[in-house]
C-alpha positions as CSV (number, residue, x, y, z in Angstrom):
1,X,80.6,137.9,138.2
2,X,84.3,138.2,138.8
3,X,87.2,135.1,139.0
4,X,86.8,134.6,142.5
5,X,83.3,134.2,142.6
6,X,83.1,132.4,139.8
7,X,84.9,129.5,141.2
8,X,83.2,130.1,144.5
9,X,80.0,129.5,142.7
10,X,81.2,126.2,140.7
11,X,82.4,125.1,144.1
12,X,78.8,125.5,146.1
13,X,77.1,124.0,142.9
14,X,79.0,121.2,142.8
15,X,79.1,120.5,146.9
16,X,75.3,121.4,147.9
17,X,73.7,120.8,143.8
18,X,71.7,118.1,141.9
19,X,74.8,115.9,142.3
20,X,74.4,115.9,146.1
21,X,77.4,115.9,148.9
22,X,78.1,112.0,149.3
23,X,82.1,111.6,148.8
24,X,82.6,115.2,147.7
25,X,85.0,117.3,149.5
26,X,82.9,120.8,151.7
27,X,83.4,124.2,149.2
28,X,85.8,125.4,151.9
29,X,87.9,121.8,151.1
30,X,88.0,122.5,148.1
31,X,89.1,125.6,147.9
32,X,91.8,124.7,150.5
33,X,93.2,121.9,147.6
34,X,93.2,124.5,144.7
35,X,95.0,127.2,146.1
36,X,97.3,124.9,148.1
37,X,98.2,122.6,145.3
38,X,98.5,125.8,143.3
39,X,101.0,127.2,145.9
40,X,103.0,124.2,146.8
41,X,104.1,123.2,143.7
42,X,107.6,123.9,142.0
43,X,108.8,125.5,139.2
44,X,111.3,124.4,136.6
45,X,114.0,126.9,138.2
46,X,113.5,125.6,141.2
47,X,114.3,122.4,140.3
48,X,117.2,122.9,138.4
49,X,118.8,124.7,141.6
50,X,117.5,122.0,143.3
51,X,119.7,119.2,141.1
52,X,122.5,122.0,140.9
53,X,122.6,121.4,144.6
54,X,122.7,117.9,145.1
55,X,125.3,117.7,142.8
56,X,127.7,119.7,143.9
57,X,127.3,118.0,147.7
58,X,127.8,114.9,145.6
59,X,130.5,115.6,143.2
60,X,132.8,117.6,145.2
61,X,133.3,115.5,148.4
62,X,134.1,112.4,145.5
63,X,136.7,115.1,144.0
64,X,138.5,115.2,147.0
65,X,138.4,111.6,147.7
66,X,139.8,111.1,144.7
67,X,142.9,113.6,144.9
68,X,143.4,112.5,148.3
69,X,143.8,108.8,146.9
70,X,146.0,109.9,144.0
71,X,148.2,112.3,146.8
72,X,148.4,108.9,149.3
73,X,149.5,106.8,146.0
74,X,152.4,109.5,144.6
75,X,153.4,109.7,148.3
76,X,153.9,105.8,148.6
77,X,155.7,105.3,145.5
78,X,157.8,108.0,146.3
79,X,158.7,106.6,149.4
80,X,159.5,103.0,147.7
81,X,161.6,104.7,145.3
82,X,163.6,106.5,147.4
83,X,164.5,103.5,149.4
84,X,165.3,101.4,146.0
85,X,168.0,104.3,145.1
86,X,169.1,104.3,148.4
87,X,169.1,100.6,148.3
88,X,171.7,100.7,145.1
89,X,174.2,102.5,146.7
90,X,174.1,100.4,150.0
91,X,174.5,97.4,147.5
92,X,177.7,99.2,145.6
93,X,179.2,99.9,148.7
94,X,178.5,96.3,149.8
95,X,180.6,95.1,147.1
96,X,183.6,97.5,147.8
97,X,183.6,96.1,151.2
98,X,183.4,93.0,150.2
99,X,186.7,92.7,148.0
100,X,188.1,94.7,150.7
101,X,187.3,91.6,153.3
102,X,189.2,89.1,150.0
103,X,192.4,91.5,150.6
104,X,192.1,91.0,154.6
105,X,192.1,87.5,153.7
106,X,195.2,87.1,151.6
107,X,193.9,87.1,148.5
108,X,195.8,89.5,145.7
109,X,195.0,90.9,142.4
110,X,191.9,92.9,144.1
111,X,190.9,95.9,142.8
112,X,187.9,96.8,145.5
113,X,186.2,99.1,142.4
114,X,186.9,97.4,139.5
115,X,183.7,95.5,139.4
116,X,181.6,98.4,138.7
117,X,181.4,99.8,135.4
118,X,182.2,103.1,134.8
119,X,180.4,105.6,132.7
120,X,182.9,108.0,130.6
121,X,182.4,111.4,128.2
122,X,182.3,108.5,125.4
123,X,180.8,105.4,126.6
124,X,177.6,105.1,128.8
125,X,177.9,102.2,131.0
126,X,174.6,102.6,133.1
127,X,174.1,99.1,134.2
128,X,171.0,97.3,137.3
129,X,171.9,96.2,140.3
130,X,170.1,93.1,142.1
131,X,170.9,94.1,145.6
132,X,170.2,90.2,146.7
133,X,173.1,88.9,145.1
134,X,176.7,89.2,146.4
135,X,179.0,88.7,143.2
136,X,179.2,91.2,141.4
137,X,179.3,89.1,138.2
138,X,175.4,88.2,139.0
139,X,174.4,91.3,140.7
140,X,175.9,94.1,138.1
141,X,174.0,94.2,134.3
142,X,175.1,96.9,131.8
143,X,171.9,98.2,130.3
144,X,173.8,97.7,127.0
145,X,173.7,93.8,127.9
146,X,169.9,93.2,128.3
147,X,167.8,92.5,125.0
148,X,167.1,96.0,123.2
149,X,170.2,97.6,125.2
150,X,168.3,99.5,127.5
151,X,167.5,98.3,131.6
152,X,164.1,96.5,132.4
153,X,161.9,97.7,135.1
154,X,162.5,96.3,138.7
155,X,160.5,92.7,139.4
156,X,159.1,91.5,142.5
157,X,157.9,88.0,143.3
158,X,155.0,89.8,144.4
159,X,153.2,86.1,145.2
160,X,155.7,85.3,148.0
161,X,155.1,86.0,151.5
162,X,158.2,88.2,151.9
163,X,158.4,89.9,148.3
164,X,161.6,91.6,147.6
165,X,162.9,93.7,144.2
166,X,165.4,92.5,141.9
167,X,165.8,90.5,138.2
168,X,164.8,87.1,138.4
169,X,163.1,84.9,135.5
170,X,159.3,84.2,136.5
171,X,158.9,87.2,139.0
172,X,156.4,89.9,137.8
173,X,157.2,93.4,136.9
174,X,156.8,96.3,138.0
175,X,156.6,100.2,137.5
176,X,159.9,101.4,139.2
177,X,163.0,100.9,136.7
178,X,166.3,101.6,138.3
179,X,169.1,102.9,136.5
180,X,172.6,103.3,137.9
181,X,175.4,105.3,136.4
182,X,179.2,105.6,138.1
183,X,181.6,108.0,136.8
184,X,185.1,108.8,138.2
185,X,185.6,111.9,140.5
186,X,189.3,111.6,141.3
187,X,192.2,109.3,139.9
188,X,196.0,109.0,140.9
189,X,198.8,109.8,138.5
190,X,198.2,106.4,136.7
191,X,194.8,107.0,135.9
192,X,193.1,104.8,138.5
193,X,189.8,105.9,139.9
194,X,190.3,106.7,143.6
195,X,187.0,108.1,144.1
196,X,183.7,107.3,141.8
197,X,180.4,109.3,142.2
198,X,177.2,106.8,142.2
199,X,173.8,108.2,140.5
200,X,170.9,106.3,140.9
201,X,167.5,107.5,139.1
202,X,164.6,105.3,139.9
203,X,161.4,106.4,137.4
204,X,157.8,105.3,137.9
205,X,154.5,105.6,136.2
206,X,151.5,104.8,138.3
207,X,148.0,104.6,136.4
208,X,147.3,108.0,134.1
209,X,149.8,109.7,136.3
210,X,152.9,111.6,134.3
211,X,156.4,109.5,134.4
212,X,158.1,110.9,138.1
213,X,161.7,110.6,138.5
214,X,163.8,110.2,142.0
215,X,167.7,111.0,141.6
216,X,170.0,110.2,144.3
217,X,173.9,110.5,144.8
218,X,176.2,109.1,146.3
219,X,180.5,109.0,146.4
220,X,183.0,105.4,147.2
221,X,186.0,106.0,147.9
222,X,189.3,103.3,147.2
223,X,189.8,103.4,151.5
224,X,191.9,100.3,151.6
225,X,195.0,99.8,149.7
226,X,194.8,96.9,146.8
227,X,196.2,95.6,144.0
228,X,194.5,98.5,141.5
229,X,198.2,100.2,141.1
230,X,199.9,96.7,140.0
């Protein structure tokens, strides 16, 4: 008696025998459930591709989530940066102006670029600018002044319903830190600066990303006459 018949016989004995057919599947259900249970089922390859599968539709659509998150942060920090250099110079060239407007008004003893500190081959005068203030005496820090000699990172008073960038006691810091350095491009025969160069760098650090730098330039010229020569 071969396999087949064998199980064929098991089958009929145990549908039609002593045990009777009450609640027991026909022979040909039964057979049906063997070989189709038998058939249908999956292997241990299969189901490792299976899980392979899923998780690469899983994990790469989060991958690209991610890196599209981290690309929209870089890009929006850049942007900020950018407009805090940018912001420097307009500040700078605020000031100029601005002893400029004293001389229109009669006042003497101007010199419209003497208020910012110039950085030489033997002294580094990098200093902050707080492009809220006016006078130069509060806006313009040398780096060398602040605790540890070296400039603090912007602060915002982020809690405030306008929040604005600067150096105020209480405000919260932040990640950009803005460093400005002016160094002389042209001078008359007396050795006066007639025209002064204006480097910003703003660096930032945002989560595990790498330090990034912005560097922006700019030149002031001494356009109005003043009391400089004197």
């Amino acid at each position: 008696m071969n396999m087949k018949k064998s199980i064929s016989y098991i089958v009929y004995r145990i549908s039609y025998g002593k045990y009777g057919t009450a609640g027991i599947h026909t022979r040909y259900q039964i057979l049906h459930t063997t070989y189709g249970a038998r058939s249908a089922g999956f292997s241990l390859i299969e189901t490792l591709i299976a899980i392979s599968l899923l998780s690469i539709a899983i994990v790469a659509p989060m991958t690209l989530a991610s890196k599209g998150l981290s690309t929209a942060y870089y890009a929006r920090d850049q942007i900020t940066a950018f407009y805090l250099a940018q912001e420097a110079i307009e500040a700078l060239r605020s000031i100029r102006d601005a002893q400029v407007l004293k001389i229109t008004q009669g006042q003497s003893g101007i010199d419209i670029l003497g208020q910012i500190p110039i950085t030489t081959a033997t002294q580094d005068n990098s200093f902050t600018i707080d492009a809220r203030k006016g006078d130069p005496a509060l806006a313009i820090t040398r780096c060398l002044d602040y605790p540890g000699q070296t400039c603090p990172p912007l602060q915002t008073n982020i809690a405030s319903d306008l929040p604005l960038y600067g150096y105020e006691s209480g405000w919260d810091e932040t990640y950009f830190t803005r460093i400005v350095r002016a160094t002389v491009v042209s001078e008359d025969t007396g050795g006066v600066p007639q025209e002064i160069r204006v480097s910003v760098t703003v660096s930032w650090r945002t989560g595990s990303i790498q330090t990034r730098t912005f560097n922006i330039s700019g030149n002031l010229y001494r356009w109005a006459n003043d009391d400089s020569a004197q």
